[in-house]
VMD Tcl script that builds the backbone (N, CA, C; Angstrom):
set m [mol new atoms 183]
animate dup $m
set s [atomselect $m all]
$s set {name element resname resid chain x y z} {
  {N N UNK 1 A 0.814 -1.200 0.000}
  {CA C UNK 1 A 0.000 0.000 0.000}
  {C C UNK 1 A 0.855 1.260 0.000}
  {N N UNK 2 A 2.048 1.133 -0.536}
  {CA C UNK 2 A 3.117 2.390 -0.190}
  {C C UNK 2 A 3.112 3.206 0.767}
  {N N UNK 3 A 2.956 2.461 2.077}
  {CA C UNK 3 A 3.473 3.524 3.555}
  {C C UNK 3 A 4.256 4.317 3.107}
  {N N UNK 4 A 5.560 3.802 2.401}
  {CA C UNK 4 A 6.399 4.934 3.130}
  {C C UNK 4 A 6.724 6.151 2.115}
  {N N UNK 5 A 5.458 5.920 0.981}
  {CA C UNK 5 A 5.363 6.923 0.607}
  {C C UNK 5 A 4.319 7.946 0.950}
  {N N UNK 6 A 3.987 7.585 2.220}
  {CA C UNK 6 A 2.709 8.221 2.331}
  {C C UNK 6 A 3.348 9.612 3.633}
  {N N UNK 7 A 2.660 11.038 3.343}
  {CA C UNK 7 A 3.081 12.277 4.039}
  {C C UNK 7 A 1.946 12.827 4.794}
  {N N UNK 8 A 1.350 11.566 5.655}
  {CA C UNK 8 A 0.331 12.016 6.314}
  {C C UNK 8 A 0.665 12.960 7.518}
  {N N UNK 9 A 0.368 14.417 7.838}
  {CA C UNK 9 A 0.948 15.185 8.786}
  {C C UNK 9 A -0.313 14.925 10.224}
  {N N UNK 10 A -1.684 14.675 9.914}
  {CA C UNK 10 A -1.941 14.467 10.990}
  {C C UNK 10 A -1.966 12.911 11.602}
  {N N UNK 11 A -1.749 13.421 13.005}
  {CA C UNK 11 A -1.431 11.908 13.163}
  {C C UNK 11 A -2.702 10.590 13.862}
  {N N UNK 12 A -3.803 11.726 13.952}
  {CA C UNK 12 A -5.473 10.895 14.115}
  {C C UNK 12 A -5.443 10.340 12.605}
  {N N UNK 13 A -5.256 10.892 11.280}
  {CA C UNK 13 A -5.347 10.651 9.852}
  {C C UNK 13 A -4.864 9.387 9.434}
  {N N UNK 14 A -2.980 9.332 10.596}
  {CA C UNK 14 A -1.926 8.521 10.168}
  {C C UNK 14 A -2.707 7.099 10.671}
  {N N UNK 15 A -3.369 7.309 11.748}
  {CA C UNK 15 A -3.676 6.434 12.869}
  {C C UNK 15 A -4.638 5.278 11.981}
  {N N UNK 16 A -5.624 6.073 11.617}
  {CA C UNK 16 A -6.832 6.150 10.896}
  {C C UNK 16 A -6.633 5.175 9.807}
  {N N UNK 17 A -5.643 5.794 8.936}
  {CA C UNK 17 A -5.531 4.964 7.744}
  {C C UNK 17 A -4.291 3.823 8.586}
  {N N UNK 18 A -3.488 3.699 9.097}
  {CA C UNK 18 A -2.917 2.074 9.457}
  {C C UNK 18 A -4.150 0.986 9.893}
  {N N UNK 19 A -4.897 1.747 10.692}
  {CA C UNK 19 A -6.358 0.675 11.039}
  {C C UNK 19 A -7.218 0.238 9.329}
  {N N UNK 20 A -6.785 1.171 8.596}
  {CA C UNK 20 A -7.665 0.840 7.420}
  {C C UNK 20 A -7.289 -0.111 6.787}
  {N N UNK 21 A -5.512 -0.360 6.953}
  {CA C UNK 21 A -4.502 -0.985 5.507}
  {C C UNK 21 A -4.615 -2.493 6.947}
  {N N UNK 22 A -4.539 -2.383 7.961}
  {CA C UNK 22 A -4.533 -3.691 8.800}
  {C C UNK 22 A -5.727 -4.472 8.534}
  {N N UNK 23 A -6.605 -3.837 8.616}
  {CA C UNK 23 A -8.386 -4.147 8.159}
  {C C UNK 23 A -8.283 -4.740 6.756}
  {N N UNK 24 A -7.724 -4.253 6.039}
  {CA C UNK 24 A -8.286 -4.805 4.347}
  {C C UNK 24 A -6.900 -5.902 4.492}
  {N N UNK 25 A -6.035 -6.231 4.758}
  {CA C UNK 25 A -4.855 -6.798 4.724}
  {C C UNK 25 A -5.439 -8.084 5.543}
  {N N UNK 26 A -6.244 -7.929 6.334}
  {CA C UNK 26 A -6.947 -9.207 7.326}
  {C C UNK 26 A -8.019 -9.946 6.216}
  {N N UNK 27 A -8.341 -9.109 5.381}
  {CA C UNK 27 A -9.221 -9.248 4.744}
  {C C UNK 27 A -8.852 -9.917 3.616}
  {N N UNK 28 A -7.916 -9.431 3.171}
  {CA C UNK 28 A -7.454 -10.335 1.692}
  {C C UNK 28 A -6.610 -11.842 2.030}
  {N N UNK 29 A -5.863 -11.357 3.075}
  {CA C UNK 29 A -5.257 -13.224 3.950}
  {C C UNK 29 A -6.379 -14.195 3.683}
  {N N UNK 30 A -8.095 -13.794 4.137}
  {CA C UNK 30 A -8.944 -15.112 4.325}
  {C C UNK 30 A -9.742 -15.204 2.765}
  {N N UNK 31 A -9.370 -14.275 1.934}
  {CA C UNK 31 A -10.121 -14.262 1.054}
  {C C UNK 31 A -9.355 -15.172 -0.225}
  {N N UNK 32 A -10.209 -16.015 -0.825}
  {CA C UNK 32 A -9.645 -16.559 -2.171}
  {C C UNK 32 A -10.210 -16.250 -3.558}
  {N N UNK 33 A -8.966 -15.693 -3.621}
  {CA C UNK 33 A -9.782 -15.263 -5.321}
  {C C UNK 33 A -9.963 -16.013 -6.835}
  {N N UNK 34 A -9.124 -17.099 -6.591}
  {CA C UNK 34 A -8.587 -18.492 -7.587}
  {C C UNK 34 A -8.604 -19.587 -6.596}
  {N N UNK 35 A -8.602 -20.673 -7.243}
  {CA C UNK 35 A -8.357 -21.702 -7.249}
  {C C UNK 35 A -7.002 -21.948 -7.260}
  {N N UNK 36 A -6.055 -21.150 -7.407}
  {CA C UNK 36 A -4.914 -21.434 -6.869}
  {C C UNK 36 A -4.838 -20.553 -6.098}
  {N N UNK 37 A -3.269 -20.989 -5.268}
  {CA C UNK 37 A -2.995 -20.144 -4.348}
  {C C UNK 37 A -2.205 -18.653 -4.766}
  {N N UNK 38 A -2.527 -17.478 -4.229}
  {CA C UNK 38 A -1.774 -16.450 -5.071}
  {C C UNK 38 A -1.459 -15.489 -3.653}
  {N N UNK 39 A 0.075 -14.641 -3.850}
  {CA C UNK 39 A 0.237 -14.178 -3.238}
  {C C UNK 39 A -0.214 -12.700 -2.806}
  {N N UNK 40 A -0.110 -12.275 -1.494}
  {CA C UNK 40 A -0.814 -11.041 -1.398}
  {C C UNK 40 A -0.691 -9.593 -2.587}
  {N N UNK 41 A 0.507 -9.694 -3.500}
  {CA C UNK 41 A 0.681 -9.198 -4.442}
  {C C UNK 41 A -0.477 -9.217 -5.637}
  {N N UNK 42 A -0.243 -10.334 -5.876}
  {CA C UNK 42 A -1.272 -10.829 -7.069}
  {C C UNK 42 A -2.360 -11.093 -6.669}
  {N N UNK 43 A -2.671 -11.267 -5.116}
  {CA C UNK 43 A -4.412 -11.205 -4.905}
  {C C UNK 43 A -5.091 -9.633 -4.958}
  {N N UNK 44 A -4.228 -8.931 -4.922}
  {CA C UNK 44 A -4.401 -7.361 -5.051}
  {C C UNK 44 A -4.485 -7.071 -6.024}
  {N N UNK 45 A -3.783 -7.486 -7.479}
  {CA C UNK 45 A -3.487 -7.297 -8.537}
  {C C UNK 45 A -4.602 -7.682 -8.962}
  {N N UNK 46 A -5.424 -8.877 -9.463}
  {CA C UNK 46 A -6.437 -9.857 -9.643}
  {C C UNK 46 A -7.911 -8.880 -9.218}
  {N N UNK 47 A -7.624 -8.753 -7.821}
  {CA C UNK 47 A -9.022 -7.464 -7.439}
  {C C UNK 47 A -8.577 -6.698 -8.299}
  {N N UNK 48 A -7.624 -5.924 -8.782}
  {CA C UNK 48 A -7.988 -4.600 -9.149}
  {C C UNK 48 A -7.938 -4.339 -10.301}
  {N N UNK 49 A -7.724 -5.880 -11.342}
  {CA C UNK 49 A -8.369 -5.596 -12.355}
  {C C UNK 49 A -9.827 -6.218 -12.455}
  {N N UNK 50 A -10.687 -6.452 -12.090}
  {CA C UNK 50 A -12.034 -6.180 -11.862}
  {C C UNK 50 A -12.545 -6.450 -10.264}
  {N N UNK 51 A -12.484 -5.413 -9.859}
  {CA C UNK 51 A -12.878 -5.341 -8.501}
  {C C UNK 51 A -14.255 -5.499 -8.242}
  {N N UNK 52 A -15.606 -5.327 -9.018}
  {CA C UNK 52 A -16.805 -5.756 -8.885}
  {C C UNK 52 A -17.064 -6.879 -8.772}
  {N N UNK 53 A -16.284 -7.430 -9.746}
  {CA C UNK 53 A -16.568 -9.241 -9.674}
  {C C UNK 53 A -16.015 -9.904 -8.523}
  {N N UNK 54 A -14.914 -9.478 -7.872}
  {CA C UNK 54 A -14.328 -10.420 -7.003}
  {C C UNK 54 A -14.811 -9.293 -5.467}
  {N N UNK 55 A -15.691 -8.183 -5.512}
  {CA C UNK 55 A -16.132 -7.574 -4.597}
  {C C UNK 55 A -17.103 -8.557 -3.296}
  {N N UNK 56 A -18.102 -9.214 -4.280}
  {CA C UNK 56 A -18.404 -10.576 -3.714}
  {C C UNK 56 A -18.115 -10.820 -2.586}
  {N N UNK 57 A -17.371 -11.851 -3.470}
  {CA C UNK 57 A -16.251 -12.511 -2.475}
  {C C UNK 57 A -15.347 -12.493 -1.702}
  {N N UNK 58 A -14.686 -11.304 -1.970}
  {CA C UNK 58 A -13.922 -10.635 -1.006}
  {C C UNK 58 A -14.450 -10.347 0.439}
  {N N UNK 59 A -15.516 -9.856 0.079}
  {CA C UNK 59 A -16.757 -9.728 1.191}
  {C C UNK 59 A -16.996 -10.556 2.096}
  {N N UNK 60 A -17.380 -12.134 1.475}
  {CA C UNK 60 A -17.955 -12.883 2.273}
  {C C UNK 60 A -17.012 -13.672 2.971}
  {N N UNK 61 A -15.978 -13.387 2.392}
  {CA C UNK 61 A -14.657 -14.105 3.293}
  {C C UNK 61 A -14.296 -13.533 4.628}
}
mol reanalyze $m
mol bondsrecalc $m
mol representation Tube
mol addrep $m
């Protein structure tokens, strides 16, 4: 998610968004998007070229 490119100055904001990237990061670990196994790279990659379709599922995981 490029932390360390990120120049968040407030730090409720900074706080805010690490709870967000821990949250979706919990989220993609239980989620399967193939039938094979794919790494957190390419399960990101895979959502985000059609993120409606695998919105689903992502979900219910």
């Amino acid at each position: 998610f490029r932390e360390d490119a990120n120049t968040t100055i407030d730090k409720m904001a900074a706080q805010n968004l690490n709870i967000i990237r821990k949250w979706s990061l919990s989220i993609l670990k239980t989620a399967e998007v193939s039938r094979h196994k794919l790494s957190m790279r390419k399960k990101r990659y895979v959502i985000g070229l059609r993120p409606i379709k695998h919105l689903e599922e992502v979900l219910e995981s």
